[in-house]
C-alpha positions in Angstrom: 21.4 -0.3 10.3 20.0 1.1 13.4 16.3 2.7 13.0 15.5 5.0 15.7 12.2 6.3 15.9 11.5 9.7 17.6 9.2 10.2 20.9 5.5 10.8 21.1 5.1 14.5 20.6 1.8 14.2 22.6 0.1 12.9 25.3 -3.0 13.9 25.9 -5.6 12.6 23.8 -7.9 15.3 24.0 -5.2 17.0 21.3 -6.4 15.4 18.4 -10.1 16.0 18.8 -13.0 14.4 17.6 -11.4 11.8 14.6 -13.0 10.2 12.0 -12.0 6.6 10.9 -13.0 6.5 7.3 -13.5 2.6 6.6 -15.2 0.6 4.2 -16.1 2.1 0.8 -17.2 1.1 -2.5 -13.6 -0.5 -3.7 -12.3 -3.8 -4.4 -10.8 -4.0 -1.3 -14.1 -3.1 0.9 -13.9 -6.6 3.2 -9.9 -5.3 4.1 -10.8 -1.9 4.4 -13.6 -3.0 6.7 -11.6 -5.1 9.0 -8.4 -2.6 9.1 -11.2 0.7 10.1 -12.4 -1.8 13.1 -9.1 -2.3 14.4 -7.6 1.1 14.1 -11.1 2.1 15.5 -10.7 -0.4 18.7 -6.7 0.9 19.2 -7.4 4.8 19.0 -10.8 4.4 21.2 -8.2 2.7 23.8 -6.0 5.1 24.0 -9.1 7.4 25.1 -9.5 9.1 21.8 -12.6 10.4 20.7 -13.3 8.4 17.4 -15.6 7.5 15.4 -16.0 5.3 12.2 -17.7 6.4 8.7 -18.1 4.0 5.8 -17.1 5.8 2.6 -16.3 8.8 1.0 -20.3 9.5 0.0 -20.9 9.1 3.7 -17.6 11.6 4.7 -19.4 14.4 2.0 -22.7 14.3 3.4 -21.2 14.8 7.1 -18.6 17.6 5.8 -21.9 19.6 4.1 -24.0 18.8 7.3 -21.6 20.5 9.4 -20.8 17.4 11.9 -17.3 18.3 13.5 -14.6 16.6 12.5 -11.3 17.5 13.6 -9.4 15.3 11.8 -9.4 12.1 9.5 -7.8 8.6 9.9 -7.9 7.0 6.2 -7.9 3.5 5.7 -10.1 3.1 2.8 -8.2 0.7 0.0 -7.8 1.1 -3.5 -9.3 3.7 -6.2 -13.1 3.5 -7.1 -14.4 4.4 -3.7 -11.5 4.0 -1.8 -9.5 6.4 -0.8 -5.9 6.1 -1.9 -6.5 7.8 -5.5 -6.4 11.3 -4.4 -10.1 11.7 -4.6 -11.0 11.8 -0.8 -7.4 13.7 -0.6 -8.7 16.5 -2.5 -12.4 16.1 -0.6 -10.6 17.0 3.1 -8.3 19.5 1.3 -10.9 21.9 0.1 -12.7 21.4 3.5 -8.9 22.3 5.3 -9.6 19.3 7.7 -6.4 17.7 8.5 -5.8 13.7 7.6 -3.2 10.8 7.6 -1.3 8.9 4.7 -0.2 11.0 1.1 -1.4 13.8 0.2 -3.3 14.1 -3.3 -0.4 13.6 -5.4 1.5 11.3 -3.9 -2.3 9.3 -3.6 -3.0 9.9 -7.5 0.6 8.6 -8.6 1.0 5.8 -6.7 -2.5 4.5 -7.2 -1.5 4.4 -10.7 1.4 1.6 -11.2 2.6 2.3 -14.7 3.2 6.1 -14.2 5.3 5.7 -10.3 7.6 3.5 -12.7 7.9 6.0 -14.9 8.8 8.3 -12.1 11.1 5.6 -10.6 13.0 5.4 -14.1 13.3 9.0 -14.5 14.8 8.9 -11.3 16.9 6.0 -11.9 15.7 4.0 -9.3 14.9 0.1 -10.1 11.9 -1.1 -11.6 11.5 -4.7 -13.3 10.9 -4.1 -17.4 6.7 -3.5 -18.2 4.5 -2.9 -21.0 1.8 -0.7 -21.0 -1.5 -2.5 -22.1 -4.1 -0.3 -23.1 -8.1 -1.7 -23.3 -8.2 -3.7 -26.9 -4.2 -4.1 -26.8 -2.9 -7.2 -28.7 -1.8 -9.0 -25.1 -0.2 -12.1 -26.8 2.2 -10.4 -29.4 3.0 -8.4 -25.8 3.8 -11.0 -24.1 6.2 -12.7 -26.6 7.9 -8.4 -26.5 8.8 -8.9 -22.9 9.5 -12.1 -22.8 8.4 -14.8 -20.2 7.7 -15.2 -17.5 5.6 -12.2 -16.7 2.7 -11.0 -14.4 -0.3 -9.1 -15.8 -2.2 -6.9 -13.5 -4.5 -4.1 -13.6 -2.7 -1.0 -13.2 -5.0 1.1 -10.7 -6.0 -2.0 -8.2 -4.3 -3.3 -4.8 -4.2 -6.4 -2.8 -3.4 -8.5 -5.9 -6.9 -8.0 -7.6 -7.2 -8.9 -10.9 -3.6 -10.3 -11.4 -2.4 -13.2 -14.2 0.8 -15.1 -13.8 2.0 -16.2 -17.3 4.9 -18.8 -17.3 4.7 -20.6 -20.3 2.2 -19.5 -23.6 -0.3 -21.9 -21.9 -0.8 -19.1 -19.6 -1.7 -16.7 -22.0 -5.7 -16.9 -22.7 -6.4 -16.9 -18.9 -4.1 -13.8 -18.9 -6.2 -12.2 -21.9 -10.0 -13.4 -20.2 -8.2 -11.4 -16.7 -7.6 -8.5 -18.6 -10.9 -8.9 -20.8 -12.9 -9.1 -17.4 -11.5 -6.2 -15.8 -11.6 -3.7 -18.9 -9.5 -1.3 -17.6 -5.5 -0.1 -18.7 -3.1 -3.5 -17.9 0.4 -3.5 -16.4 2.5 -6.4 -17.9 5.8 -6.5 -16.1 8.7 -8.8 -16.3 8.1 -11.4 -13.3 11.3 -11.4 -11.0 12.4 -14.6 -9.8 13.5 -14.2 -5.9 12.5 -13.2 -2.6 9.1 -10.8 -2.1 9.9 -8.4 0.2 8.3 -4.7 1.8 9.4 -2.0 3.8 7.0 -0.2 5.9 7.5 3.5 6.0 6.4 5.8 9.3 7.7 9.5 9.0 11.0 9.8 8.0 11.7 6.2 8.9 12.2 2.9 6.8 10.7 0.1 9.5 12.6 -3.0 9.4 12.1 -4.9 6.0 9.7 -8.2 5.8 10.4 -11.2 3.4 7.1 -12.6 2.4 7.1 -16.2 2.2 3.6 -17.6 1.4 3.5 -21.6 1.2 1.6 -22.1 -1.9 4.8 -19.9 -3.5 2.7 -16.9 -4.6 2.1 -14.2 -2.5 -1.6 -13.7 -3.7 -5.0 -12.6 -2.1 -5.9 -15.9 -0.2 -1.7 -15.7 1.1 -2.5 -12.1 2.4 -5.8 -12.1 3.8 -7.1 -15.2 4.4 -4.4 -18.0 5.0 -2.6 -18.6 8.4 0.5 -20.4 6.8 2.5 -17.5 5.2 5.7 -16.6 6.7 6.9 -13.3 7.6 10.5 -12.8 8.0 11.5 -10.0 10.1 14.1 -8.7 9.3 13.5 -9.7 5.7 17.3 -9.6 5.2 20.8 -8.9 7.0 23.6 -5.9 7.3 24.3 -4.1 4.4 21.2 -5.6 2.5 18.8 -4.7 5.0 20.6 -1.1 4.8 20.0 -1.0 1.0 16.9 -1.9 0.5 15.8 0.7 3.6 17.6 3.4 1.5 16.0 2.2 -1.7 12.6 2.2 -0.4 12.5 5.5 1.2 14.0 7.0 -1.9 11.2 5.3 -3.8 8.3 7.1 -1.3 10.1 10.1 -1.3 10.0 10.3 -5.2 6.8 9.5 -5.7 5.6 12.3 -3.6 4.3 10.4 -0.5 4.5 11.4 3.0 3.5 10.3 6.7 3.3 6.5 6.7 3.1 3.8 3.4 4.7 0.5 2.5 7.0 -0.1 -0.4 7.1 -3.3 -2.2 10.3 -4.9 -3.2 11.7 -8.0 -5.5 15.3 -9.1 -4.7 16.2 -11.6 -7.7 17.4 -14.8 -6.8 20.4 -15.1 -9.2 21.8 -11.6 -8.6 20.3 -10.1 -5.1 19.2 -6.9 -7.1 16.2 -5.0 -5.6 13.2 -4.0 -7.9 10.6 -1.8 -6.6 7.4 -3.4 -7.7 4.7 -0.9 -5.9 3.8 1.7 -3.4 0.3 1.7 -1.0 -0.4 4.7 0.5 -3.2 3.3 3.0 -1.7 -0.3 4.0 -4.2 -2.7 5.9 -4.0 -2.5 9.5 -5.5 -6.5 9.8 -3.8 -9.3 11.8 -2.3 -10.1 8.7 -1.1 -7.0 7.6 2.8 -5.9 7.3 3.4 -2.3 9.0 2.0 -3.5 11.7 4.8 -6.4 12.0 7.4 -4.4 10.9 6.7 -1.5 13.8 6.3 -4.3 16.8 10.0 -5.1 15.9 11.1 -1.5 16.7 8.7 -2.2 19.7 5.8 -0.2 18.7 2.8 -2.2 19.5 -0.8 -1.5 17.1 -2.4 0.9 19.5 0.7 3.1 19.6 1.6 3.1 15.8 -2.1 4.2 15.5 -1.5 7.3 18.2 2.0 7.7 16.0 0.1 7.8 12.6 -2.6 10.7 13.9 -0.1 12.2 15.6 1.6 13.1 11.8 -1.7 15.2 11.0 -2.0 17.5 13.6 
């Protein structure tokens, strides 16, 4: 499958004006978020664009009422709760008709919220491993022994694998119930696909080239994403007409669950049958040396600082 991408459709950085790089926040995620706003920060300023970082969507209100220009905004806040990938700051630099990158307020809202894109997926016959919705109080064994083992329990509004049980035998179960118990919120419990962990970065109309995630511990889990040096990315994640079809699938995921201008797309393909299984969507992905777009674009030959420039470039 041959991905072309098309040319810059500006120069001059003077175009995109005085931008914002919202970072940090009051999320889970705030250490990623922090580290992603430096670098994007670091790439735009070297491109000679006139930016400038602001920690948080409380911060972003205050400067909107004060009247400090802002011409645009370059999100990468994480998560819901003070990030900004719920449609809350969405909404925020809607009703102040300043432009800004990533999903709009739909698209944000939905896929923040696990359990109702797989609804959408499903409606849309798209795949989507088996889940149970656990509300606060829910009876999480008798759940369990619904689905069937082995199965992952995660929250159902939180990214970068916060909060998340792996259950594999009944063993597993009360440190799956204390997880669920400490975070208090609504629980995704989804059927654990055995196979390769794979993502597609998406940039405009374009599925990058896929990635197949192979951390050495065998979970792909916070420590595997952030912190460790020994994961493996595979780029391509896969070959020919696979590559092709999970591409397809992922776009068609993004596109139905009403995102737009750049995103990632998180796949399973099963070991026993190579079926793809769309696991998640993240509407602001990390831009950190260990983050995935970023891999997947310097394949196509787009290095950081100009998939940055490519990124603003989708708000003006």
């Amino acid at each position: 499958m041959t991905v072309t991408v098309t040319p810059l459709r500006v120069r001059d950085p003077a175009a995109f004006g005085r931008v914002v790089v919202l970072l940090g926040g009051s999320s889970s995620e705030r250490a990623v978020s922090l580290e992603s706003g430096r670098n994007v920060l670091d790439a735009l300023r070297a491109r000679g664009i006139d930016a400038h970082p602001l920690d948080g969507i409380d911060a972003l209100r205050q400067a909107l009422v004060q009247g400090e220009r802002i011409d645009r905004v370059f999100n990468v806040l994480h998560g819901n709760r003070g990030g900004g990938e719920d449609g809350v700051l969405q909404g925020l630099l809607e009703a102040f008709a300043i432009p800004y990158t990533g999903s709009g307020v739909l698209g944000s809202a939905l896929t923040m919220d696990k359990i109702r894109t797989k609804q959408v997926w499903m409606a849309s016959g798209l795949p989507t491993p088996e889940f149970v919705r656990l509300a606060p109080g829910d009876d999480l064994r008798a759940a369990v022994f619904r689905l069937g083992l082995p199965v992952f329990v995660k929250p159902s509004c939180e990214g970068s694998s916060v909060g998340v049980a792996r259950v594999q035998t009944e063993a597993d179960i009360d440190t799956a119930i204390a997880v669920a118990r400490a975070y208090g919120g609504e629980m995704l419990m989804e059927q654990m696909v055995v196979g390769d962990e794979l993502t597609v970065g998406i940039l405009g109309d374009v599925a990058l080239p896929s990635i197949r995630i192979v951390p050495k511990g065998g979970w792909y889990d916070y420590n595997a994403k952030y912190v460790a040096e020994d994961t493996q990315y595979l780029c391509p994640g896969l070959e020919g007409t696979d590559e092709e079809a999970i591409r397809t699938l992922a776009l068609a995921a993004f596109r139905a669950a009403g995102c737009s201008g750049w995103g990632r797309v998180d796949v399973m393909r099963a070991r026993a049958d190579g079926r793809l299984y769309l696991l998640e969507v993240n509407t602001a992905p990390g831009m950190t040396s260990h983050s995935l777009v970023p891999k997947a674009a310097a394949q196509l030959g787009i290095g950081f600082e100009e998939l940055c420039w490519r990124i603003l470039e989708q708000t003006l």
